[in-house]
C-alpha positions as CSV (number, residue, x, y, z in Angstrom):
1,X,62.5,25.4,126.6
2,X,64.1,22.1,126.6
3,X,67.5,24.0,125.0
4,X,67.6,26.6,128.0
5,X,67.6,23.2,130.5
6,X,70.2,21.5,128.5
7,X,72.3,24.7,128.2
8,X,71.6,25.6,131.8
9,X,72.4,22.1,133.1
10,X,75.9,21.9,131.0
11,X,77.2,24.5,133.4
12,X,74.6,23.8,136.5
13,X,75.1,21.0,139.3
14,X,71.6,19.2,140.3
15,X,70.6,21.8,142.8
16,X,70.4,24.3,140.6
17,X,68.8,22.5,137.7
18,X,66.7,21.3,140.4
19,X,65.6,25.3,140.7
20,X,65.6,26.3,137.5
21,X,62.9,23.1,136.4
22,X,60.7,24.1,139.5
23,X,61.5,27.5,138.3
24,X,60.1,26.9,134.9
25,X,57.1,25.0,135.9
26,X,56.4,27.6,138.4
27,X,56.3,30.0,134.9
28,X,54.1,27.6,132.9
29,X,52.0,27.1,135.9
30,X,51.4,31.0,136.2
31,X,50.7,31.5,132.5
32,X,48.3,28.8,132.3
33,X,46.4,30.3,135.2
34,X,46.8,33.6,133.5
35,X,45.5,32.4,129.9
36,X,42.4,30.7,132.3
37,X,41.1,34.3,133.9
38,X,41.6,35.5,130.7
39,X,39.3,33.5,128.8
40,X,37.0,33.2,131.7
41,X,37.2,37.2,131.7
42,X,36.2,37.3,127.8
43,X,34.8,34.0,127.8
44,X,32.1,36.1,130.3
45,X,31.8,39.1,128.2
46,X,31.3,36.9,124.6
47,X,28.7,35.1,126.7
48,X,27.0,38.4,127.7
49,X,27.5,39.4,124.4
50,X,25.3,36.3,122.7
51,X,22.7,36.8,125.3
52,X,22.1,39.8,124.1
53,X,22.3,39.5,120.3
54,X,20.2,36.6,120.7
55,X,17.3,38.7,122.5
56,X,17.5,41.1,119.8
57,X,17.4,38.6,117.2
58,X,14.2,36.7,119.4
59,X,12.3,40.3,119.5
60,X,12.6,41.2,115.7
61,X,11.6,37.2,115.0
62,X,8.8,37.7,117.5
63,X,7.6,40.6,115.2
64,X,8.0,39.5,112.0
65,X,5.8,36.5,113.0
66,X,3.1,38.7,114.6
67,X,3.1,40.6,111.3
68,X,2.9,37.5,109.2
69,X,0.4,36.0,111.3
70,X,-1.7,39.6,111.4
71,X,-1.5,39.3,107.8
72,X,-2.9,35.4,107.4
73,X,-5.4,36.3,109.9
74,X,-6.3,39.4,107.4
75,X,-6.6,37.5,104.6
76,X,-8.2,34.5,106.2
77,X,-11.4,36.7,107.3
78,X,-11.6,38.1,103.6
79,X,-11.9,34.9,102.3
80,X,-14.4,33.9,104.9
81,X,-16.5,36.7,104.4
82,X,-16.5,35.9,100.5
83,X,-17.4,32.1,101.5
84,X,-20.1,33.3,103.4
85,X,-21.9,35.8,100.4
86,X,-21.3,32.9,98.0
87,X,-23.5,30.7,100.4
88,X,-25.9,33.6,100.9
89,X,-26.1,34.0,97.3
90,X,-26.9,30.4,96.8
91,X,-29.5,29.6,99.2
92,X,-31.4,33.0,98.2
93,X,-31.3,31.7,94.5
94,X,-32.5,28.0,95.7
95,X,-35.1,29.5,97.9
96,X,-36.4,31.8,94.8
97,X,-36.7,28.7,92.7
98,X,-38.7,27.3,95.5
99,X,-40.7,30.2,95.2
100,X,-40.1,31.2,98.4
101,X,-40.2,35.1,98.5
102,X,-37.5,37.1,99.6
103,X,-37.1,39.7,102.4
104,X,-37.4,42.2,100.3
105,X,-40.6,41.0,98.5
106,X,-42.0,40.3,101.5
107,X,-41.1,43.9,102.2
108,X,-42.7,45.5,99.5
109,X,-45.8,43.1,99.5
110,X,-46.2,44.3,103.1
111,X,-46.2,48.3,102.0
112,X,-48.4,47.7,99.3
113,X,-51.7,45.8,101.6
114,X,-51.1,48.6,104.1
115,X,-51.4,51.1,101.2
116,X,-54.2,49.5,100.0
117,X,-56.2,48.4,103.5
118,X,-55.8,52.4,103.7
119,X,-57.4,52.9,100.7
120,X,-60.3,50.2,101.6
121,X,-60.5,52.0,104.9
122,X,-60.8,55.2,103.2
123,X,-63.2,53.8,101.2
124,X,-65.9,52.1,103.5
125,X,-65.7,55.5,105.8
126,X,-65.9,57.9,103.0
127,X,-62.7,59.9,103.7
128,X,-59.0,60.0,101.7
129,X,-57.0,57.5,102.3
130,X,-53.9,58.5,104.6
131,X,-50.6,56.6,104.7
132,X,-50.6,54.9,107.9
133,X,-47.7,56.0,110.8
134,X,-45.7,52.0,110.6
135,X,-45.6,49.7,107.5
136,X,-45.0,46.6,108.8
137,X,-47.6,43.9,108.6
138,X,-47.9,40.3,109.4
139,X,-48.9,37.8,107.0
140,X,-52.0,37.1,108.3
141,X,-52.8,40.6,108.1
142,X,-51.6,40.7,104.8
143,X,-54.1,38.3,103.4
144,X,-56.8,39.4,105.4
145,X,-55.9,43.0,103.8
146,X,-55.8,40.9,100.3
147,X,-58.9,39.6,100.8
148,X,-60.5,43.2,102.0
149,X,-59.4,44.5,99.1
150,X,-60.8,42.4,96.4
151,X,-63.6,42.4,98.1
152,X,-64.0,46.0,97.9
153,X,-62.7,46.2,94.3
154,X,-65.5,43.7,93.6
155,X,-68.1,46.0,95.0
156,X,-67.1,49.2,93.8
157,X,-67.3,47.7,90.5
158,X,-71.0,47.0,90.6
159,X,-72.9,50.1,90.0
160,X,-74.0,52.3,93.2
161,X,-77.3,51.0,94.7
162,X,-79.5,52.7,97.5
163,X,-79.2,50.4,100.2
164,X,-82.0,50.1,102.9
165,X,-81.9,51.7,106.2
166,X,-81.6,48.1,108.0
167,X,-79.4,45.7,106.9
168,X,-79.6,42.0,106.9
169,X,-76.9,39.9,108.5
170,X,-74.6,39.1,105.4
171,X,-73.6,35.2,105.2
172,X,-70.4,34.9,106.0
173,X,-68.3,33.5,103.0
174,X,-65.6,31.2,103.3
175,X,-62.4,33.2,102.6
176,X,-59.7,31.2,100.9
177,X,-56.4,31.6,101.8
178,X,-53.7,33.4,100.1
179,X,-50.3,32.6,100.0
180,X,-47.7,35.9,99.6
181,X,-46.5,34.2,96.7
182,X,-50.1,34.4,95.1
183,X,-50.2,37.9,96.3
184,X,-46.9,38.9,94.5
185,X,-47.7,37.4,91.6
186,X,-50.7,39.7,91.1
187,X,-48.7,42.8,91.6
188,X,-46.8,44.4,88.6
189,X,-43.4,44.4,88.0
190,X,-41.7,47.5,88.6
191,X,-38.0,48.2,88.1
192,X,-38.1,50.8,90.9
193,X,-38.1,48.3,93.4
């Protein structure tokens, strides 16, 4: 550009290199503001563009961390549940060494004094004894049922007397109490239980 003034002014008075410098600015001036709209044109779309690939790059983050975090959460409760049967485990095991009796012994030591007050019952009345409609039992019942049942054991051991029309007030004995653990310890072992 600085040739075409020099050449220009070698044949040119002032005025007219006057024009053509104004002219020339004029021209720089215009492509400037022309390369200015033109990357504020495409400066607007590659903004627009980087919006958007940045939302689709935000939504498949978004998901991969829901996943990852569906998967810790997944793993974390397996692990929590096995915690919590290893501490199960353990205090049942402590407790037995107690001798504290289990649900389950409980359980079965409760079916077996209703089985055998029916038997007492069906005993001291004369009649079959009948499985009775719920087998659930309190403790309290169960020793009293205990205690009902070796006394009856111990009287229909002795050999049958005739007893007198009228009887006498019996004395009343002093029961002694029985733990479930004493009670479980009389009953045999069975493995299908």
């Amino acid at each position: 550009m600085g040739k075409k003034l020099k050449e220009l002014a070698g044949d040119v008075n002032e005025n007219q290199l006057a024009s053509t410098v104004k002219e020339s600015a004029q021209q720089i001036w215009l492509a400037g503001l022309g390369a200015f709209a033109k990357a504020q044109e495409e400066g607007g779309k590659v903004f627009d563009a980087l919006v958007k690939e940045g939302e689709t790059i935000q939504a498949k983050t978004r998901k991969m961390t829901d996943e990852k975090i569906a998967d810790v959460a997944g793993k974390a409760t397996g692990t929590w549940d096995r915690l919590e049967q290893v501490f199960e485990d353990r205090v049942a095991r402590a407790l037995g060494s107690l001798g504290v009796p289990s649900k389950q012994d409980i359980d079965r030591l409760s079916r077996r004094v209703v089985d055998l007050s029916a038997a007492v019952q069906a005993l001291t009345e004369g009649q079959p004894a009948a499985k009775p409609a719920s087998p659930r039992t309190t403790v309290k019942s169960a020793t009293r049922a205990a205690a009902s049942v070796a006394q009856a054991v111990t009287a229909a051991a002795k050999p049958a007397v005739r007893k007198p029309a009228v009887r006498k007030a019996a004395a009343a004995k002093p029961v002694v109490p029985v733990t479930p653990a004493d009670v479980l310890n009389t009953l045999p072992k069975s493995g299908a239980e």
